[in-house]
C-alpha positions in Angstrom: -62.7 80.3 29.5 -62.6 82.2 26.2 -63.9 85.2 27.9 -62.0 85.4 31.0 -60.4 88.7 31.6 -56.8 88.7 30.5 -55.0 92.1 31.4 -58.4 93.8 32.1 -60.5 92.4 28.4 -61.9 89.1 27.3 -59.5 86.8 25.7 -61.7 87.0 22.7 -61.1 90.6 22.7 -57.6 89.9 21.8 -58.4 87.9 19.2 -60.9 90.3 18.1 -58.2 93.1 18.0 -56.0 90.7 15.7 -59.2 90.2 12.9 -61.4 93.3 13.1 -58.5 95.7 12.0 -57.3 93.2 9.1 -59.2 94.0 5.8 -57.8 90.4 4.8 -60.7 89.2 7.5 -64.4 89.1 5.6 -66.3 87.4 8.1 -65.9 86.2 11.7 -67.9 83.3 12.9 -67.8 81.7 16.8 -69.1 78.5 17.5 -69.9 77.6 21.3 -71.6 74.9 23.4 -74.9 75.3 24.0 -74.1 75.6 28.1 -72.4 78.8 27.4 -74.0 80.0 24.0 -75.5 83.1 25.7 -72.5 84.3 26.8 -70.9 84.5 23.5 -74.0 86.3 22.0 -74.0 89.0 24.3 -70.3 89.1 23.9 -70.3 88.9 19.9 -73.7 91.7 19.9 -71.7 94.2 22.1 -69.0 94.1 19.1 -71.8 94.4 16.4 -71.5 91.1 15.5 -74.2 89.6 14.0 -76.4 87.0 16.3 -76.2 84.9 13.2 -72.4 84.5 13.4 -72.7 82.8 16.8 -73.4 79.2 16.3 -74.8 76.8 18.9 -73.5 73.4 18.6 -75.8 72.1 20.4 -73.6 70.3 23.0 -75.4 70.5 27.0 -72.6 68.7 28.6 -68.6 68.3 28.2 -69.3 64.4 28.0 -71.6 65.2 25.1 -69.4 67.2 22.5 -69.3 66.6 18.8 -65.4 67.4 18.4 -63.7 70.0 17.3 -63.8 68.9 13.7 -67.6 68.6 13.7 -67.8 71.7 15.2 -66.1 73.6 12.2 -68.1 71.9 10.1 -71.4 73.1 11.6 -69.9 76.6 11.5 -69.0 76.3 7.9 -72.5 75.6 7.0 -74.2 78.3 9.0 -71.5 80.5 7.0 -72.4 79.2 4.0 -75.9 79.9 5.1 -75.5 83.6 5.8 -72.9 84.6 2.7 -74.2 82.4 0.2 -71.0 80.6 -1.7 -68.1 80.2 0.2 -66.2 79.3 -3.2 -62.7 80.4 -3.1 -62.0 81.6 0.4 -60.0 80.6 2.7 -60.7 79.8 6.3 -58.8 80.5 9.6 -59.5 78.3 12.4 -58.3 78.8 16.3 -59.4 77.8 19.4 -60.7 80.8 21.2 -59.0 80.2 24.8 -55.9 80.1 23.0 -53.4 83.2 23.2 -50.4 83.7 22.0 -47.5 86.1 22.3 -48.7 89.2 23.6 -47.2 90.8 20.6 -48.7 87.9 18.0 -48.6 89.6 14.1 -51.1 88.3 12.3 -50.5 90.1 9.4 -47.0 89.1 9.0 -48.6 84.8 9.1 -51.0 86.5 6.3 -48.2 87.7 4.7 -46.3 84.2 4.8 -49.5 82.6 3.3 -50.2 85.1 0.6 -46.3 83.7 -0.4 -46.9 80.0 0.1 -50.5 79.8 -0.7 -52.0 76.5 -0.3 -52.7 75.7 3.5 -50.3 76.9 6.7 -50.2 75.7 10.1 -47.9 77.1 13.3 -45.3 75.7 15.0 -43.0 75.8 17.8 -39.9 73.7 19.1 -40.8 70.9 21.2 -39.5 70.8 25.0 -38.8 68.7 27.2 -42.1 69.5 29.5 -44.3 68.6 26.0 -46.0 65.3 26.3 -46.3 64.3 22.4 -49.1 62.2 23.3 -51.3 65.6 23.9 -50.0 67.4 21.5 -50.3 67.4 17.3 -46.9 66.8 16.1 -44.8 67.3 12.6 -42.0 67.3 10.9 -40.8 70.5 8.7 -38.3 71.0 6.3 -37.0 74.4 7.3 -35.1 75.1 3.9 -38.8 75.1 2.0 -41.2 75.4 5.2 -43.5 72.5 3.6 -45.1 70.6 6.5 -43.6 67.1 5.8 -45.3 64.9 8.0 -48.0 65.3 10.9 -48.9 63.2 13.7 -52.0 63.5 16.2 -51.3 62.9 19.7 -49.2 60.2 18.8 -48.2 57.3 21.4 -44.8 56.4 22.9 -44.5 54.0 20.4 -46.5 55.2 17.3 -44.8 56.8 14.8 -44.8 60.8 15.0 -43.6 60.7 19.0 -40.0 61.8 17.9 -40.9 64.6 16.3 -39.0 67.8 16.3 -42.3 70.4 16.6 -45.3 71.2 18.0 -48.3 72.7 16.6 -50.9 74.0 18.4 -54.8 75.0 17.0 -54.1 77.8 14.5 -54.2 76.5 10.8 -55.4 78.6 7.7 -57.0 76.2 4.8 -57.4 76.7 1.3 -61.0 75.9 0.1 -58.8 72.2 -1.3 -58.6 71.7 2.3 -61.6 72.5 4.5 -63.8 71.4 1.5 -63.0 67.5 2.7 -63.8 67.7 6.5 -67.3 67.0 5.9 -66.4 63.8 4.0 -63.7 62.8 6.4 -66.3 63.5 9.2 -68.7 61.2 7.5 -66.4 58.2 7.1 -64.9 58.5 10.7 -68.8 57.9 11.9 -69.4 55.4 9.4 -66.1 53.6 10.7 -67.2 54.3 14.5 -70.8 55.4 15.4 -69.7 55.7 18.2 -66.9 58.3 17.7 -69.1 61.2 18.2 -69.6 60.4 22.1 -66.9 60.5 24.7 -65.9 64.5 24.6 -65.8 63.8 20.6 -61.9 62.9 20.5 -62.1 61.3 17.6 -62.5 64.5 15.8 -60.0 66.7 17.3 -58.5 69.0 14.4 -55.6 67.4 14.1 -56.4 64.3 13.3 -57.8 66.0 9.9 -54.5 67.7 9.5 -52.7 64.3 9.7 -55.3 63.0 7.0 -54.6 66.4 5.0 -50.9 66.2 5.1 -50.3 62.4 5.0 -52.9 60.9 2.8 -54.4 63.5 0.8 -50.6 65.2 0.3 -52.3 68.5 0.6 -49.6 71.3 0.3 -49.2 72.6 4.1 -46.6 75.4 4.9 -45.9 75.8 8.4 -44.9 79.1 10.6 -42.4 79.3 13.4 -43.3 80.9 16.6 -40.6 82.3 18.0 -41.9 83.7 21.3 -44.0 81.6 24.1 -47.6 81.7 23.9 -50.3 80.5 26.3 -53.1 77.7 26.4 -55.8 77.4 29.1 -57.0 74.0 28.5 -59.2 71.0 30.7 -55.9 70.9 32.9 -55.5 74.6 34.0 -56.1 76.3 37.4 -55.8 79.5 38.6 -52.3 79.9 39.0 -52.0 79.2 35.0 -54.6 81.6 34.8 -52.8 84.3 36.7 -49.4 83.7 34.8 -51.6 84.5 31.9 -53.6 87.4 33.0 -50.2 89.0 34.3 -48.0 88.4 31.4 -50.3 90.3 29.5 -50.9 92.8 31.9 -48.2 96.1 32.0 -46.4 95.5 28.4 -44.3 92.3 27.6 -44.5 88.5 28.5 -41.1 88.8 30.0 -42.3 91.2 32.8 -44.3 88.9 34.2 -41.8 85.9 33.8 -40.0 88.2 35.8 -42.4 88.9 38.4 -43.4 84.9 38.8 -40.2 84.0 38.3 -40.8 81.7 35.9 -38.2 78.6 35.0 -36.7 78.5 31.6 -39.4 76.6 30.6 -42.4 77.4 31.6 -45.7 75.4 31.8 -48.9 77.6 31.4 -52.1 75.9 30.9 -50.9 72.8 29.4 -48.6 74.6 26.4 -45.0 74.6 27.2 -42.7 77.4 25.7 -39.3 79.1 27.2 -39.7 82.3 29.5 -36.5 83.8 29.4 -35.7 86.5 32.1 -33.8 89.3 31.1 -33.7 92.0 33.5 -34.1 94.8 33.9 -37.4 95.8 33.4 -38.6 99.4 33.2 -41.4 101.1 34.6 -43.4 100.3 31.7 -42.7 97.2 31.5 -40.7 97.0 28.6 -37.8 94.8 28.4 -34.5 97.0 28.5 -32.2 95.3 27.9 -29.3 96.8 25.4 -27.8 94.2 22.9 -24.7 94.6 22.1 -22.8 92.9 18.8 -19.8 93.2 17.0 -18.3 92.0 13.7 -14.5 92.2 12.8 -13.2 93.3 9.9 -11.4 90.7 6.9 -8.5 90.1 4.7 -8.5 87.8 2.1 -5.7 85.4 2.3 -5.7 83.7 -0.3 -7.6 83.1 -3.5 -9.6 86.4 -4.1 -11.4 87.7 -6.1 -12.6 84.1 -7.1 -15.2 84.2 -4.4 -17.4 85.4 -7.0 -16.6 83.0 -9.6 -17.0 79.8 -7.9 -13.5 79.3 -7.0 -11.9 78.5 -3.6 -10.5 81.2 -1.0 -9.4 81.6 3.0 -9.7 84.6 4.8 -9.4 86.2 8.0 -10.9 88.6 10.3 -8.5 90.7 12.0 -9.4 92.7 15.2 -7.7 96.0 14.8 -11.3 97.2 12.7 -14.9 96.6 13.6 -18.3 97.6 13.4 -20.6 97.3 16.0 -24.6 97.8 16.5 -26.8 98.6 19.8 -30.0 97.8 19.9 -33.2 98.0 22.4 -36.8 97.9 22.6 -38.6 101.0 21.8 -42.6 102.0 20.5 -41.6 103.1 17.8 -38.8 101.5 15.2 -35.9 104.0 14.9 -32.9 104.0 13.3 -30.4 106.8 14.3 -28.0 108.5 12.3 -24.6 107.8 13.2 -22.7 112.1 13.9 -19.9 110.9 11.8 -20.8 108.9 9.2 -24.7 110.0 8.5 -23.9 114.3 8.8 -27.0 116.0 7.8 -25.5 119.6 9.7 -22.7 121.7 7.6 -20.2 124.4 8.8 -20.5 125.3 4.9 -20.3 124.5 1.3 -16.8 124.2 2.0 -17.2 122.0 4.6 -19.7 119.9 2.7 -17.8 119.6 -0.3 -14.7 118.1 1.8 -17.0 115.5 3.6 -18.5 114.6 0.4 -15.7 114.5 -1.9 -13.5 112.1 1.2 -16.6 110.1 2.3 -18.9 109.9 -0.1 -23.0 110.0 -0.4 -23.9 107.1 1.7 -23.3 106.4 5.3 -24.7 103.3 7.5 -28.2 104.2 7.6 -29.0 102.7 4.1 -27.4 99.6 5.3 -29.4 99.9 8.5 -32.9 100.0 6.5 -31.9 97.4 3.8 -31.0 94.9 6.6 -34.0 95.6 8.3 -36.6 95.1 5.2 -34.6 91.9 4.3 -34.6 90.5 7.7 -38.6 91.2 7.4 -38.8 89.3 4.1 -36.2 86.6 5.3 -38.8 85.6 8.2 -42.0 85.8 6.0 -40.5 83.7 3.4 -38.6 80.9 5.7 -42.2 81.5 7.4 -40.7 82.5 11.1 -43.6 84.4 13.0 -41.9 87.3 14.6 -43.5 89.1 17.3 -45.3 92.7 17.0 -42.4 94.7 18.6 -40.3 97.7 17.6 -36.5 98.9 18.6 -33.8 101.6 18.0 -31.0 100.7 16.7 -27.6 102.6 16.1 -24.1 101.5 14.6 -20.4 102.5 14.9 -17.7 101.4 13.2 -13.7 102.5 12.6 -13.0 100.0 9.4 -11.9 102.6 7.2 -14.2 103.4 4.0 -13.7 102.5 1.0 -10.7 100.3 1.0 -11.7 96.5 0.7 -12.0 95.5 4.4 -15.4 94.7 4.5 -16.9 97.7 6.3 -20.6 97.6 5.1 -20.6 93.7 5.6 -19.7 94.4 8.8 -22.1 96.9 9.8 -25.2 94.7 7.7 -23.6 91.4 10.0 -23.6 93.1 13.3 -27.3 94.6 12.6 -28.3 90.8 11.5 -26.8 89.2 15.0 -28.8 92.0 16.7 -32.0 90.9 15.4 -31.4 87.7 15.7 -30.8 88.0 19.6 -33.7 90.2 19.5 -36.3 88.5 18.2 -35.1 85.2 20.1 -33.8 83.6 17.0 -30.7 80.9 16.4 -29.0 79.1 13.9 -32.2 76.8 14.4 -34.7 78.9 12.6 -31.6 80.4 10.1 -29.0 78.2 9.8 -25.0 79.6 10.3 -24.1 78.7 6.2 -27.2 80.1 5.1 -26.4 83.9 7.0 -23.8 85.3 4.7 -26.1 84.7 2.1 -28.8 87.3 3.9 -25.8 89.8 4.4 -24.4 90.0 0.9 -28.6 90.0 -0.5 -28.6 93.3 1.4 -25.3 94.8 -0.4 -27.0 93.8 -3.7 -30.1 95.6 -3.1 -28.1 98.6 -2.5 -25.8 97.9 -5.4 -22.8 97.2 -3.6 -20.2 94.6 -5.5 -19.4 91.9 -3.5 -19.1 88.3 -3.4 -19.7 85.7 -0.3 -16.2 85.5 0.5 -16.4 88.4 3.6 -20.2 87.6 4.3 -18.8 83.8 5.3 -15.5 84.6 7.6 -17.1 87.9 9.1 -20.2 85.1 10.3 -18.0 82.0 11.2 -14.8 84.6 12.3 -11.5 83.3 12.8 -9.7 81.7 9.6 -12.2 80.3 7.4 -11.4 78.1 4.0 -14.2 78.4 1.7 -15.0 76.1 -1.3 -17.8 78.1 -3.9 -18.3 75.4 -6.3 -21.1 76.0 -8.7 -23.2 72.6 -8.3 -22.5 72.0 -4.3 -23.8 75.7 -4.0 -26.7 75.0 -7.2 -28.1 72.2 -5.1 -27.2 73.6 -1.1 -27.8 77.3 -1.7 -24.3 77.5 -0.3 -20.7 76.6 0.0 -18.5 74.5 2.0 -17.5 76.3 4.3 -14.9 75.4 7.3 -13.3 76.8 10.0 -9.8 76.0 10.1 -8.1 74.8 13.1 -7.1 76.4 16.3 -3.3 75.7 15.5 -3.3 77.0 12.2 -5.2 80.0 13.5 -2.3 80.6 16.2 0.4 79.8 13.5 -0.8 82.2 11.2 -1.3 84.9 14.2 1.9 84.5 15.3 3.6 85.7 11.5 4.6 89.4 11.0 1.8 90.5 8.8 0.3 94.0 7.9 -2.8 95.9 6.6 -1.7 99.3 4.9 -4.8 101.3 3.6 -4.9 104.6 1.7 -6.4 107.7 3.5 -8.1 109.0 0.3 -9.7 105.8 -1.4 -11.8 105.6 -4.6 -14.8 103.4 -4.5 -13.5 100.1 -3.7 -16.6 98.3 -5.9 -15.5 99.8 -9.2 -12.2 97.2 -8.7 -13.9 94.9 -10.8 -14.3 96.4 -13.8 -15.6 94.1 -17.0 -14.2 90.6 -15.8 -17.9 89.8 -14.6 -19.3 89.9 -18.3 -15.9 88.3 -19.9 -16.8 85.4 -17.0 -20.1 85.4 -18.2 -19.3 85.5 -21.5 -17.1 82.0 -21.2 -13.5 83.9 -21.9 -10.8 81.5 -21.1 -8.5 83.6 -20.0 -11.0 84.4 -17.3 -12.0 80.9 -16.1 -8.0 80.0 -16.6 -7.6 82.6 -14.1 -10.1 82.1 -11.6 -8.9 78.2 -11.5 -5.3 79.2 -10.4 -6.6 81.5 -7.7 -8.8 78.3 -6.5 -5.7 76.4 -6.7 -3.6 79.1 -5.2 -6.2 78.6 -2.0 -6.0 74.9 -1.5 -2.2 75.5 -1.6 -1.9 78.2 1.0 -3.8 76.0 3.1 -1.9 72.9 2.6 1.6 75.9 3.3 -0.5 76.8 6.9 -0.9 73.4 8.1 2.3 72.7 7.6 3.8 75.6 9.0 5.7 77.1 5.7 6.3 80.6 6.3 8.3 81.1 3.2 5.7 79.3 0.9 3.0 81.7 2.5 4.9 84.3 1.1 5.2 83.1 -2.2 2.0 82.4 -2.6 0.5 85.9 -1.9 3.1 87.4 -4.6 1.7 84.8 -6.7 -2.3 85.5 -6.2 -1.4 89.6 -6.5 0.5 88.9 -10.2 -2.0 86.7 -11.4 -4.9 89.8 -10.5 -2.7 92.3 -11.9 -2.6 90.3 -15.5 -5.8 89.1 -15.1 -7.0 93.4 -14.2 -4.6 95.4 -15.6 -2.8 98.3 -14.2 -5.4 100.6 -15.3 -7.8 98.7 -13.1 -6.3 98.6 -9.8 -5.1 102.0 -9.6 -1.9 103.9 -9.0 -2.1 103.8 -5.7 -2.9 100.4 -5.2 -0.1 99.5 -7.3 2.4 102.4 -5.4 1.8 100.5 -2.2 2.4 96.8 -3.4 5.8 98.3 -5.1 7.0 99.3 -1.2 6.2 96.2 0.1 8.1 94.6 -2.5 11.2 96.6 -2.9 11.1 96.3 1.4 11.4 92.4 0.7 7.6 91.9 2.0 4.7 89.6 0.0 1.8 91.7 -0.7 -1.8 91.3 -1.8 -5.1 92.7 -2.0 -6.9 92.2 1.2 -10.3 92.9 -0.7 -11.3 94.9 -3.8 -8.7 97.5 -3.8 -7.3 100.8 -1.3 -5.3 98.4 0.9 -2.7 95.7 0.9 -2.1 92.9 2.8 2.0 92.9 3.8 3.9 89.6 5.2 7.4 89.8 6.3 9.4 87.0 4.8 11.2 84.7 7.6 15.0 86.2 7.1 15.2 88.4 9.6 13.2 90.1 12.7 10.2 92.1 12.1 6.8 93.1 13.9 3.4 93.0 12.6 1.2 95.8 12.7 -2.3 94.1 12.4 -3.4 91.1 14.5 -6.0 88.8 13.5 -8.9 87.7 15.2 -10.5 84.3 16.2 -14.1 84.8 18.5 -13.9 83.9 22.2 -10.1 84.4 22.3 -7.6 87.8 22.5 -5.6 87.3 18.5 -2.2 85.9 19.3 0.4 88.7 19.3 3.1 89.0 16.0 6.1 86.5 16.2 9.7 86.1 15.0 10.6 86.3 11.7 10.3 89.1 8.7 12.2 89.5 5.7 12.6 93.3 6.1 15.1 94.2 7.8 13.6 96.7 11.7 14.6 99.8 9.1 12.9 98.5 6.0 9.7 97.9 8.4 9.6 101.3 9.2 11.0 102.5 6.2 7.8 100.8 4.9 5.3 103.0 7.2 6.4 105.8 6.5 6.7 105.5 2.7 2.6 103.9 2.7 2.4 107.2 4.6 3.8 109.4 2.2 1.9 107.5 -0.6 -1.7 108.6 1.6 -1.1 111.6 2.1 -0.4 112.1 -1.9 
């Protein structure tokens, strides 16, 4: 079955195009039955192969195999046999009429190991048309990737029958590893003589993994397969045969799901994987599909800038701003330029020195690249096998630049939901607290200041209270995080609140200034402050669940004078400082929103006023502003037009 045609080439081709090309690959060896040895010579010759790399078992009927196990062995010594000393090399082992994805990377699972080390071993999610008793099951912990526990074809009531994942005949070993199968071989024949007869199921693979993993606690790392791939086995027919010969035929899997019609889950060959279909297909074959996502911009309510500190903090995201990213599949990987915000074409020096002096050096496609070489080294290191395919990708956004909204995290978040929906990936394989993690590592790479505080709301949306505290996050690689209710999200909707935002900002990142190092440095005055802008956040919270406008208020007065001592006027900027003084002298509470070039405004509950920014809460249109404001209708709009005045100074 190895060498039946599969879109037009031997399956062993396939494999043979995965090895040939990867330097990493020293040798190849094949061992066969002797009932079909010939056929692999001639094959193995035609690729210049050596004959001495084809082994012949020895096996003349199915009823008289040794076992998989035994047959790796005998390969291993004719190996040893033609190269001398294997000392110190690995060894890959797969069964050859196994294929996988059409667009299977093996250098990205090489990658993985060269991280790990040790041994590795693929995986996929059990479903519901897996029968654990045919399958080798295990157990991973997905925060470190180590392969936990390992059952072979376990029974309905044998331990290993529950477990989450299934992993098929692919495993790399360290010499530790594939330097005890002869021994284990020899004990299982001293134990039963007669284990070597009846199709040799006593030594199926597995059953060495399971000794490697749970007796010998040999360090195994395990891969996720994201994508479906395809097994002919003992069971298959031609139908299964045809599902695989067409889904590799004409481009991508999913063309051929589409053709057969193939259910959600699909059975080929005995190996059972989702099919999605996701029309429509182009003439090619290639899935075109556009994806489509889109991340709202933030305000921080209350509690910033102790994000960063290991303080406490809610925030927002507010639908009036967004960025958004469109992405399909393409040959080639291509990130395009946005005409705005990426300008490469000048009517002038003039011209140029306008653009450069308002926006600045660096537009989206830097966060476009970063995201996509993290994303790369996310999935190597949390070992998830992505498939060989390449997209375009482009962004837009209208958060305005510069002014603490949380426009790059935006973008970076939108590119990351993209790629997750591309590459068929969930909070499964990454989990939802873990995300804004990946975000903000991709602003750090390109230097950007920031702390988790946007990454978290502008991934969980809606309003979000967020607890950073140093040993939860030490030990959990995160914070609690919690999306507040739907009540409070409505309440807070409903009040008169507003985002004014200068026109000609400075670089919101310099905001900071030198509290990191006098935080690092122990100052109490420091720490003292970062503490009342924790407590500030458990009390706004405690004033939205119970509905106190006027203590909402307060609050926000209080968390913008406790940044200005803490900062200094010289630190936050004329400006900054100019549009907080309006909002107060209109009878408004004002804040930073982020790091500086806009405030956050709430109308205190005197009188009538409307809100000029809504927020945002995911599946739902952002309640409109209610009653209530402590400006006056004039002082409203004598506050527009005097934020106004102070952008286009």
């Amino acid at each position: 079955k190895a060498l039946l045609p599969v879109a037009g080439k031997p399956m062993l081709d396939h494999w043979w195009g995965y090895l040939s090309h990867n330097r990493a690959i020293s040798e190849i060896f094949i061992v066969s039955n002797a009932i079909q040895y010939k056929h692999f010579e001639r094959w193995a010759t035609a690729r210049g192969l050596p004959v001495s790399r084809v082994v012949n078992s020895g096996a003349t009927a199915p009823d008289r195999a040794r076992g998989v196990l035994r047959d790796v062995e005998l390969g291993l010594q004719k190996a040893k046999q033609a190269m001398g000393s294997l000392d110190g090399r690995d060894v890959i082992v797969f069964a050859g009429d196994t294929l996988f994805f059409k667009d299977f990377d093996l250098e990205r699972i090489l990658d993985f190991r060269a991280v790990k080390g040790g041994s590795m071993l693929l995986y996929y999610g059990k479903r519901e048309a897996d029968r654990p008793s045919e399958r080798g099951m295990c157990e991973v912990d997905i925060s470190t990737s180590r392969v936990v526990a390992f059952a072979e074809k376990p029974g309905a009531a044998e331990r290993g029958h529950g477990f989450p994942f299934v992993s098929p005949l692919f495993y790399i070993l360290s010499p530790e590893a594939w330097g005890q199968i002869p021994s284990f071989n020899a004990a299982l024949l001293r134990a039963s003589p007669e284990a070597g007869g009846a199709r040799g199921g006593a030594f199926s693979f597995g059953r060495f993994v399971e000794h490697a993993v749970e007796t010998l606690r040999l360090p195994f790392w395990g891969m996720r397969m994201p994508g479906a791939f395809f097994l002919i086995g003992s069971s298959a027919g031609v139908e299964e045969y045809r599902q695989l010969d067409a889904c590799f035929s004409r481009g991508r899997s999913r063309r051929a799901a589409h053709e057969f019609g193939l259910p959600p889950t699909g059975a080929v060959g005995g190996a059972y994987q989702p099919v999605e279909l996701r029309p429509p297909i182009s003439e090619r074959g290639v899935d075109c599909r556009h994806i489509q996502t889109k991340t709202f911009a933030r305000v921080g309510l209350m509690g910033n800038p102790s994000d960063g500190f290991n303080g406490k903090t809610i925030a927002v995201t507010v639908r009036n701003f967004w960025a958004s990213v469109e992405l399909w599949e393409s040959d080639q990987l291509r990130l395009l330029p946005h005409p705005l915000y990426d300008p490469s074409a000048f009517s002038g020096l003039a011209d140029l020195h306008f653009i450069g002096r308002r926006e600045g050096y660096y537009g989206g496609t830097r966060l476009l690249m970063a995201t996509c070489k993290r994303f790369q080294e996310l999935c190597t290191t949390s070992g998830i096998a992505l498939p060989r395919k390449n997209f375009t990708a482009r962004y837009d956004t209208n958060v305005p630049r510069q002014v603490g909204l949380a426009g790059s995290s935006a973008i970076v978040a939108s590119l990351f939901q993209a790629l997750l929906e591309f590459y068929d990936l969930s909070t499964e394989h990454i989990p939802l607290e873990k995300q804004p993690s990946f975000i903000l590592s991709v602003e750090q790479e390109l230097g950007i200041q920031a702390g988790l505080q946007d990454r978290v709301v502008q991934v969980y949306r809606g309003l979000v209270y967020m607890d950073f505290d140093a040993e939860f996050m030490k030990e959990h690689g995160h914070g609690r995080y919690e999306r507040m209710s739907r009540r409070s999200f409505e309440w807070l909707a409903g009040l008169p609140m507003f985002i004014a935002y200068e026109s000609d900002p400075s670089d919101s990142g310099k905001i900071h200034s030198n509290v990191r190092t006098r935080w690092d440095s122990g100052d109490k005055e420091v720490h003292d402050a970062m503490r009342h802008f924790a407590d500030l956040a458990v009390r706004a919270r405690q004033a939205i669940e119970a509905r106190d406008h006027a203590m909402l208020a307060d609050l926000m007065d209080e968390n913008f004078s406790t940044r200005r001592n803490l900062y200094g006027d010289g630190c936050l900027g004329q400006k900054n400082l100019r549009m907080i003084e309006i909002c107060q002298r209109c009878g408004a509470a004002a804040k930073f929103p982020g790091s500086g070039g806009a405030v956050l405004g709430l109308c205190r509950p005197e009188g009538p006023a409307s809100p000029t920014s809504r927020a945002e809460e995911p599946g739902r249109e952002a309640a409109g502003g209610g009653a209530g404001g402590g400006a006056s209708a004039e002082s409203v709009v004598e506050l527009a037009v005097s934020c106004k005045a102070v952008r286009e100074s």
